[in-house]
C-alpha positions as CSV (number, residue, x, y, z in Angstrom):
1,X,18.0,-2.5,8.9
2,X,14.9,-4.4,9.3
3,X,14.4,-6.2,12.8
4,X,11.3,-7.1,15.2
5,X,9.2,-4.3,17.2
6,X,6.4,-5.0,19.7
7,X,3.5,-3.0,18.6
8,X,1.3,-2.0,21.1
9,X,-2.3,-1.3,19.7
10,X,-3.4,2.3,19.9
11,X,-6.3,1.7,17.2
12,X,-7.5,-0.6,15.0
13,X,-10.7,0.3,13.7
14,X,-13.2,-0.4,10.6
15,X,-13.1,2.5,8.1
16,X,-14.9,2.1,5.0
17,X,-14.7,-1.0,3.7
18,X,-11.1,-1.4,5.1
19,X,-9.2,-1.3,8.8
20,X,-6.8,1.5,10.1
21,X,-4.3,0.0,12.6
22,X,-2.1,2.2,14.3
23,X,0.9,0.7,16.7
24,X,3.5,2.0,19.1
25,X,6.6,1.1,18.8
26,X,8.0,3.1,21.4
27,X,11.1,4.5,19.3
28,X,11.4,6.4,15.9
29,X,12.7,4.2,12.6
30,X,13.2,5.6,9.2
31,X,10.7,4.0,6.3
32,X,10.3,4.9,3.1
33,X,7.1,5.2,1.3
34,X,6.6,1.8,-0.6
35,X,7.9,-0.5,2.1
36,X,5.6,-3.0,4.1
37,X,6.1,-5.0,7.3
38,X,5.2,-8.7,8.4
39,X,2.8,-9.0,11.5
40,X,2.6,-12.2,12.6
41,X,-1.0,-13.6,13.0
42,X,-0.8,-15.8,16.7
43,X,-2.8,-18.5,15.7
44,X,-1.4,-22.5,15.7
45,X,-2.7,-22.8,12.2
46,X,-1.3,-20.4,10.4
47,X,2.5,-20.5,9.7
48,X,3.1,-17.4,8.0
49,X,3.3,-13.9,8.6
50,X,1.4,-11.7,6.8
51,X,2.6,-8.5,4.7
52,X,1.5,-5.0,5.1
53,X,2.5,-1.8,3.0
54,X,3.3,1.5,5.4
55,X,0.3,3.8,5.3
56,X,1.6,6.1,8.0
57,X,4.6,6.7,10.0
58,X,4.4,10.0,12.7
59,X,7.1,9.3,15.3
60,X,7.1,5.9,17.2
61,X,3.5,5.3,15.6
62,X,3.4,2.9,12.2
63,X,0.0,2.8,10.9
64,X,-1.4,-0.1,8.1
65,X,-4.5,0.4,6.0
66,X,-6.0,-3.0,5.5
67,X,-8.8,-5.1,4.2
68,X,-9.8,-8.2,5.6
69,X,-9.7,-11.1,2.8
70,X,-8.7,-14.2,4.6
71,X,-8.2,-16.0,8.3
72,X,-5.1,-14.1,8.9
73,X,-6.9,-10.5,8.1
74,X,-10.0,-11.5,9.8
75,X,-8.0,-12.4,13.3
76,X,-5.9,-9.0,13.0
77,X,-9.3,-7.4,12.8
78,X,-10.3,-8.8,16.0
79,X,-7.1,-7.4,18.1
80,X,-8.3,-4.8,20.4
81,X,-6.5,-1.4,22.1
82,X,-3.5,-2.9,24.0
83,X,-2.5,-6.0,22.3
84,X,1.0,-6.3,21.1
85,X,1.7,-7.3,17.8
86,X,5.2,-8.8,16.7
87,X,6.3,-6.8,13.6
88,X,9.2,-7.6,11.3
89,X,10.5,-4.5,8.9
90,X,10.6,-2.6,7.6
91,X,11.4,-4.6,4.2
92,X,11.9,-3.8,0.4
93,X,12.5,-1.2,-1.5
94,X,10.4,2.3,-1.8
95,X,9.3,5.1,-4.0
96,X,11.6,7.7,-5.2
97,X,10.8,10.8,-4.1
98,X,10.9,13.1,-7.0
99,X,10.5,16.8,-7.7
100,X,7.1,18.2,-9.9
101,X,3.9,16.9,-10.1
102,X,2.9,13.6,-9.1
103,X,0.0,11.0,-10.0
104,X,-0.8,8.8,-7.6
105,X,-3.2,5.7,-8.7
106,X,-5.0,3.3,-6.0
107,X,-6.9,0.6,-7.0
108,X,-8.8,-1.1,-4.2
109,X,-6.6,-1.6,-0.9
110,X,-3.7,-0.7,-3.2
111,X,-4.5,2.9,-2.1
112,X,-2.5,2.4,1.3
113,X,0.9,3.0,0.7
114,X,0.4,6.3,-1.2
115,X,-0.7,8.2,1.6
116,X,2.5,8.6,3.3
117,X,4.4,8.8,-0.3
118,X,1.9,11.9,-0.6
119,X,2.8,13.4,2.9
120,X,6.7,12.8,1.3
121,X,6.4,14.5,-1.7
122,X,4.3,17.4,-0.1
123,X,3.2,19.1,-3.4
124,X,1.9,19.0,-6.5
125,X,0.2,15.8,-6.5
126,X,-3.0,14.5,-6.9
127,X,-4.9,10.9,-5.9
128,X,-6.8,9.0,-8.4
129,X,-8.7,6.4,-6.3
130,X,-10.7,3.3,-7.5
131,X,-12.9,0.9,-6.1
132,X,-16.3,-0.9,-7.3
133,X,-18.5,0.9,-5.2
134,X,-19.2,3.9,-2.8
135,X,-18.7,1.7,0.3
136,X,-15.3,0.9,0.0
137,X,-14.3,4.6,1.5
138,X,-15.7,6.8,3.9
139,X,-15.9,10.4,4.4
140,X,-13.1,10.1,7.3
141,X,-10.6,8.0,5.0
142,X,-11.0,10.4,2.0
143,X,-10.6,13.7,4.3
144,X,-7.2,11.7,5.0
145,X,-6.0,11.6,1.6
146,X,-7.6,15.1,0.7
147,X,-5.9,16.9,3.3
148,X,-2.8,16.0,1.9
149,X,-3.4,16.6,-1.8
150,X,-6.2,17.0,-4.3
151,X,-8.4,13.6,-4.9
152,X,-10.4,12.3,-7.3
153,X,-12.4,9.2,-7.0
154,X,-13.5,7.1,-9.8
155,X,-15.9,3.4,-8.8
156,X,-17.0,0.8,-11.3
157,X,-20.7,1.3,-10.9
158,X,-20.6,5.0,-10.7
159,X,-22.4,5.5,-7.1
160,X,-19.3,7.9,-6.0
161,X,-17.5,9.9,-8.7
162,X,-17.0,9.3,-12.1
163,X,-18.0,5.9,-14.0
164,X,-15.8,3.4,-15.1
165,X,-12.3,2.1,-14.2
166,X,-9.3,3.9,-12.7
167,X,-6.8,3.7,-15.6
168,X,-9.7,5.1,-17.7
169,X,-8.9,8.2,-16.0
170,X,-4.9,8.7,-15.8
171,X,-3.6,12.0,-17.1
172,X,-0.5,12.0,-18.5
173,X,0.2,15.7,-17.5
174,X,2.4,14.9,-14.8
175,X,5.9,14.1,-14.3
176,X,5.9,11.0,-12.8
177,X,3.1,8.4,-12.0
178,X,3.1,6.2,-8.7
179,X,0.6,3.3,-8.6
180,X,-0.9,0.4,-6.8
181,X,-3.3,-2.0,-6.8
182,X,-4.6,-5.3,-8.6
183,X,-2.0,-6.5,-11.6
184,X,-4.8,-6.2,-14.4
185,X,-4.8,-2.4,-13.3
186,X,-1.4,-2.4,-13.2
187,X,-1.4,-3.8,-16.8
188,X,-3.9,-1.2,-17.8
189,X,-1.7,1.7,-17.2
190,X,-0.3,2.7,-20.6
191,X,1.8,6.0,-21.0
192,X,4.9,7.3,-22.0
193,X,6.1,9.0,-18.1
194,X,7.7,7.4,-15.9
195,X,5.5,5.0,-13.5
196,X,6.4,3.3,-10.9
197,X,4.4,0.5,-9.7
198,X,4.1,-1.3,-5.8
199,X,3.0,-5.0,-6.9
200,X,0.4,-7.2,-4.6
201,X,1.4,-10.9,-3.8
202,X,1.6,-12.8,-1.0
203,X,5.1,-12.9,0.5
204,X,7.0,-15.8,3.0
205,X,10.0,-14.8,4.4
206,X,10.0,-10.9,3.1
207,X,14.1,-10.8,2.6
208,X,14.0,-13.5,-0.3
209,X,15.5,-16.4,0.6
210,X,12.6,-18.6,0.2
211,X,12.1,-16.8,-3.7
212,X,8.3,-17.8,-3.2
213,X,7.1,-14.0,-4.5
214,X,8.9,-14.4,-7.8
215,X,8.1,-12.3,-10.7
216,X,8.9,-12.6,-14.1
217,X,9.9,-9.3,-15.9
218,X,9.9,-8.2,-19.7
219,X,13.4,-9.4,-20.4
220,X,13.1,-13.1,-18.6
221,X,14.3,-11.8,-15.6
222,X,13.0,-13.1,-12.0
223,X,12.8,-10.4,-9.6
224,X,12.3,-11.3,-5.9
225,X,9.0,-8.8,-4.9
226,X,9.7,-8.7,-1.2
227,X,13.5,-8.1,-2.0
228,X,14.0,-6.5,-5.6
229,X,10.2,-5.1,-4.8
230,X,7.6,-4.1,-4.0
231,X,8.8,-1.4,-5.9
232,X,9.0,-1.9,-10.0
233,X,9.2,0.3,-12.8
234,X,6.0,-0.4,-14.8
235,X,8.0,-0.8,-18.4
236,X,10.3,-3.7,-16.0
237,X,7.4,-5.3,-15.6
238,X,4.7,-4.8,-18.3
């Protein structure tokens, strides 16, 4: 059941062009891959929390790989060792955890919650990572993700990698593909295996009472994202 920790900073530092923040919560909880907190941002002009996907859990320590896009992102940037963070989760749904081998696509910032759904899985997968340019990673963030499977990156302007887009690079020789990132990647992903898919949005409440991160599906469905989601299949969706 989701409730609210106090996170104590232990890090929260610039890596690539994004921020690791790891917190204490001083007590184990169980999250699955795929789900995301809300960390309230402490400042009299901004009402809402703001939602973060699990990049890592070890123990009492929940870490969040972030970029910085907005007032809320930039202040959480700012928050040194020992400041403590009120956290609400975790919320959603996850990943499912299958058996073979697994594809896991990142586009951009949409790369965070698949490292701990690659620690979960364990074997036989492989990261296919996107981003415009070189400078979005660094050699510490992609040791990460390659010490835990095999990696390839792809960036729009071809400075790191191969050239082109990141859906111009899925293999369907896997059993099941996992992705996030931006919804015209998302859209781009065309193949016949089962895909699931972690959609980006801005959520409110994060148990969907407020329905403000409605999506529509293929059938005319709405499906709540913080409740029903993050979590899609991709044929559910697109």
């Amino acid at each position: 059941m989701p409730k609210i920790y106090k996170g104590n900073i232990i890090e929260n530092k610039p890596i690539g062009g994004l921020f690791l923040l790891t917190v204490s919560i001083e007590e184990e909880i169980s999250v699955n891959p795929g789900q995301f907190f809300l960390i309230r941002i402490d400042r009299e002009d901004i009402v809402l929390r703001r939602a973060f996907s699990i990049f890592d859990v070890n123990g009492d320590r929940l870490s969040f790989l972030y970029r910085v896009v907005g007032r809320g992102t930039k202040w959480l940037s700012e928050r040194r060792v020992g400041y403590t963070l009120n956290i609400f989760g975790p919320l959603g749904n996850g990943f499912s955890l299958c058996q073979g081998k697994s594809l896991l696509v990142g586009g951009g910032s949409g790369m965070a919650p698949l490292y701990y759904l690659g620690k979960r899985l364990r074997e036989g997968i492989k990261f296919l990572l996107g981003a415009q340019t070189k400078d979005f990673w660094d050699d510490d963030l992609l040791l990460k993700y390659s010490n835990v499977g095999e990696i390839e990156v792809i960036t729009e302007d071809g400075s790191l990698g191969k050239k082109g887009l990141v859906t111009e690079y899925i293999d369907t020789g896997y059993d099941r593909i996992y992705a996030c990132g931006p919804v015209e990647m998302l859209k781009n992903i065309r193949v016949d295996i089962p895909t699931e898919i972690s959609l980006e949005t801005i959520i409110a409440c994060g148990f969907g009472a407020c329905r403000g991160c409605v999506v529509e599906t293929k059938n005319g469905e709405y499906k709540r994202v913080c409740k029903d989601g993050p979590v899609f299949d991709l044929k559910e969706i697109f």
